[in-house]
N, C-alpha and C positions, 0 to 999 in steps of 0.2 A: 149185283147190288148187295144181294145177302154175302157174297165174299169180304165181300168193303165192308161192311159193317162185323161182318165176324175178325176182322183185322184191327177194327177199330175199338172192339169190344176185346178182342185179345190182348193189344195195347193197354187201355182199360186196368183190365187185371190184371196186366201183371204190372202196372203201377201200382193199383190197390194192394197188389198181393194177392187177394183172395178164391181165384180160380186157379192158377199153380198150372199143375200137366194136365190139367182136366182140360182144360180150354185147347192145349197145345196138342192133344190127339184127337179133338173133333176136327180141325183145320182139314187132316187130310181126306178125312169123311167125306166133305162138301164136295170132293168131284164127281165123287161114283154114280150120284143121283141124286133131285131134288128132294126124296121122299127123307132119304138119311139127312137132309138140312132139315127136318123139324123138330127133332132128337135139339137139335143143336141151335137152334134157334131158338127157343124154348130156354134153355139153358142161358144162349146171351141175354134175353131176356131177364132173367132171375139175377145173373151177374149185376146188370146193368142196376135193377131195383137196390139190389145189397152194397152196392157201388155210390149210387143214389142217398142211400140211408148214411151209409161209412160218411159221405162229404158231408151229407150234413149232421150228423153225429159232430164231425171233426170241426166244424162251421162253429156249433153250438157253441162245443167245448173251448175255441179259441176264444171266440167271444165272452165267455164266462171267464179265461182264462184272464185273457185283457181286463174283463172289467172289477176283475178281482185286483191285479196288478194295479192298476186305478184305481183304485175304494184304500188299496194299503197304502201306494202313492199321497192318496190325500192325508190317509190318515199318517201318517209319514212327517209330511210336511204340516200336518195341524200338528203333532207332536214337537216337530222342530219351534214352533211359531211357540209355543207353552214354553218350550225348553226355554228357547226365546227371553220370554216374558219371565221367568222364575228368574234368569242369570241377568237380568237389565233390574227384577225386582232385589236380587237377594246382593246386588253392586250397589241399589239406593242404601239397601240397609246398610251395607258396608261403609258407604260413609258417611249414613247418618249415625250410625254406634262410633265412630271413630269421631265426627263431630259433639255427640256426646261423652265421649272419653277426654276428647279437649277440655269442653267446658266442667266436668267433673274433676279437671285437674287445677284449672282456674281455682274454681271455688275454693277446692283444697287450699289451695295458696292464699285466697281472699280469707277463709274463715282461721285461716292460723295469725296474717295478720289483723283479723278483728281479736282475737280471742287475746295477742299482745297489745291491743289499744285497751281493752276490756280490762284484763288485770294493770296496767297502767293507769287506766281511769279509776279502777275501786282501790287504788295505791291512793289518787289523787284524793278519792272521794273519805278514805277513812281520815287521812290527814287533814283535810276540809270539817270532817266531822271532832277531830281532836284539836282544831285549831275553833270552831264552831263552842265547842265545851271551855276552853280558854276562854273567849271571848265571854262567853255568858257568865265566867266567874269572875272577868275584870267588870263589866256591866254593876254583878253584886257591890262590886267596889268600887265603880266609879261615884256613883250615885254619893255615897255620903261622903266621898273626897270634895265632890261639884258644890255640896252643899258647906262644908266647912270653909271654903275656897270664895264662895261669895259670899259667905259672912267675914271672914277676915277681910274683905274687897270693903262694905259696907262700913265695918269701923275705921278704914282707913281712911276714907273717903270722909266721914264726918270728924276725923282725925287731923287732916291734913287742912293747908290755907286752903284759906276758903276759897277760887277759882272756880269758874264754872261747877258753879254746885246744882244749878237746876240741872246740867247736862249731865253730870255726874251722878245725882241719885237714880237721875230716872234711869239712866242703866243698870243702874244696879235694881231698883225695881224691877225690871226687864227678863232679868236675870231670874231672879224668884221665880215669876211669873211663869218661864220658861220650863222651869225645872220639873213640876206634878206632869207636865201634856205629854201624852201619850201618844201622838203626832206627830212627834220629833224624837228622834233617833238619838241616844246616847250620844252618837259622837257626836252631831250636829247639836247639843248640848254642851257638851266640853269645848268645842268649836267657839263657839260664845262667849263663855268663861277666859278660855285663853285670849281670844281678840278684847275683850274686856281689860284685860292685865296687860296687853299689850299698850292698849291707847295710856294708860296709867303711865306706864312707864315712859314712854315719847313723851310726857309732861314734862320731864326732866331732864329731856335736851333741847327743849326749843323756846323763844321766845314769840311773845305771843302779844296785841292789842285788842282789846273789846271792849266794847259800853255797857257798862252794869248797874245795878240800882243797889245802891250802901246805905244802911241802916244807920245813922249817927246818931245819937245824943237822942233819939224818936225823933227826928228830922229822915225822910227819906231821899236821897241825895242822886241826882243823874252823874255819873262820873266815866274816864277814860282809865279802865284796868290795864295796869302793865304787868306781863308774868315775866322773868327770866331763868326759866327752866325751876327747880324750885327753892330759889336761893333768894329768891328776892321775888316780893310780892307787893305794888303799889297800886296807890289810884289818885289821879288828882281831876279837879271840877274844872268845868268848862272854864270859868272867869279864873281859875288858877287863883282863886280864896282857900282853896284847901288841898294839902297835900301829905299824907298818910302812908304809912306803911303798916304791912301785918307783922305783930309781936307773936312769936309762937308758944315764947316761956306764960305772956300776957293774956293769949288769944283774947288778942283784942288790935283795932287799928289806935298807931299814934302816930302823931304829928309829926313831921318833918322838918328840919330848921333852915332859914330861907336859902343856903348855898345850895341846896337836892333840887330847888322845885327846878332848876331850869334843866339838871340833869335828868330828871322824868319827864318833861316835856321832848326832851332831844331822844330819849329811849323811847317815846311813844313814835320818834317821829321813825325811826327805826325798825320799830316792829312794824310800820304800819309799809313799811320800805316806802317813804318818802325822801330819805339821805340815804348815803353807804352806811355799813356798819363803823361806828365808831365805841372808841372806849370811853363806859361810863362809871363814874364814882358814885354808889351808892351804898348805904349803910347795909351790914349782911351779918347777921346773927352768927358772935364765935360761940365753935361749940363746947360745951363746956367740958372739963379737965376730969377725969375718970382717978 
């Protein structure tokens, strides 16, 4: 038994290493007698302890080894995972500065074409402004042209045959009226004036019937005015007892000799477009010789 064991112990060792020839000269010892196996016994013994301690010394040590290899492992792979995270962070950033390099190239392009609407518009605005100072020095000058324009309108008006004169003044009253308000815009003032000059002048190509109230002799008379443009200006009475024309050298109405009356009666019937137009013979002031 103690042979077996000092065999198993010698094994042992010299696995360990650590008994060497020690071990390998007691072996032959153990025949001679059991007193020399306690020499030796004694020794496996101590082996065996120091054999003992070495495994687990070396037990410890692996385990520490491992678990250091593990702890760097983790922290290894926690590093990887950071890395990770920086290179997935610093790829966001990469295209969000490169989405912001677009949009800063954008703008650039946007603010070059505002900057050419900008001086384009204060192109627009000074000309505005120089066309703004024009206007406010024709304004200076419209005003007393508006005003010499519907006075010369007003003596014509009380100058010419007498036609539609209530309708006649009061425009030109109108007119006046028009002119101080402050309400109404220069041009919508001269607007006036010219539509004014305008209806004037249509008097002079149209023919025209109306019923008027004529002043004769201080007799006030119902009658049928005939205008033809302004060449001729009659009126004859219902019962066709009087028939008149405006004298302009006179101003005044005179009489008519009876071959007219029935041609003012056929020219009323005309303006009034009851017949077609037909040619009529009425007396027409020649003008006189310069």
């Amino acid at each position: 038994m103690l042979r077996y064991q000092a065999v198993l112990i010698s094994r042992a060792s010299h696995q360990a290493g650590l008994l060497g020839n020690r071990m390998m000269s007691v072996y032959p010892i153990y025949i001679q007698g059991e007193l020399l196996m306690k020499p030796i016994y004694r020794g496996l013994s101590c082996a065996g302890a120091l054999l003992l301690a070495a495994a687990l010394a070396g037990a410890t040590t692996l385990d520490e080894i491992e678990s250091v290899q593990a702890e760097r492992a983790e922290a290894g792979r926690q590093s990887q995972n950071r890395i990770n995270d920086i290179v997935d962070e610093t790829n966001a950033l990469q295209d969000e500065y490169s989405q912001v390099l677009k949009v800063v190239e954008d703008l650039k392009v946007f603010n070059t074409l505002m900057e050419r609407q900008i001086d384009a518009q204060e192109a627009d605005i000074a000309q505005l402004n120089d066309s703004i100072d024009e206007v406010e020095a024709s304004r200076r000058q419209m005003t007393p042209l508006m005003v010499r324009m519907i006075e010369a309108l007003d003596l014509f008006v009380e100058a010419d045959a007498p036609f539609l004169l209530t309708e006649r003044r009061k425009r030109v009253a109108t007119l006046y009226d028009l002119l101080p308000r402050e309400d109404v815009s220069v041009a919508e003032k001269f607007r006036k004036v010219l539509e004014a000059y305008q209806i004037e002048n249509e008097y002079g190509r149209t023919i025209e019937a109306y019923k008027d109230s004529v002043e004769h002799e201080g007799a006030l008379l119902e009658v049928d005015v005939l205008r033809i443009g302004r060449i001729s200006l009659v009126y004859q009475t219902a019962d066709l007892s009087a028939t008149r024309m405006w004298d302009r050298d006179a101003k005044a109405w005179v009489d008519l000799e009876g071959p007219y009356r029935n041609q003012v009666r056929q020219g009323l019937r005309v303006a009034n477009k009851l017949v077609a137009p037909d040619l009529l013979l009425l007396p027409v002031a020649a003008p006189e010789a310069q």
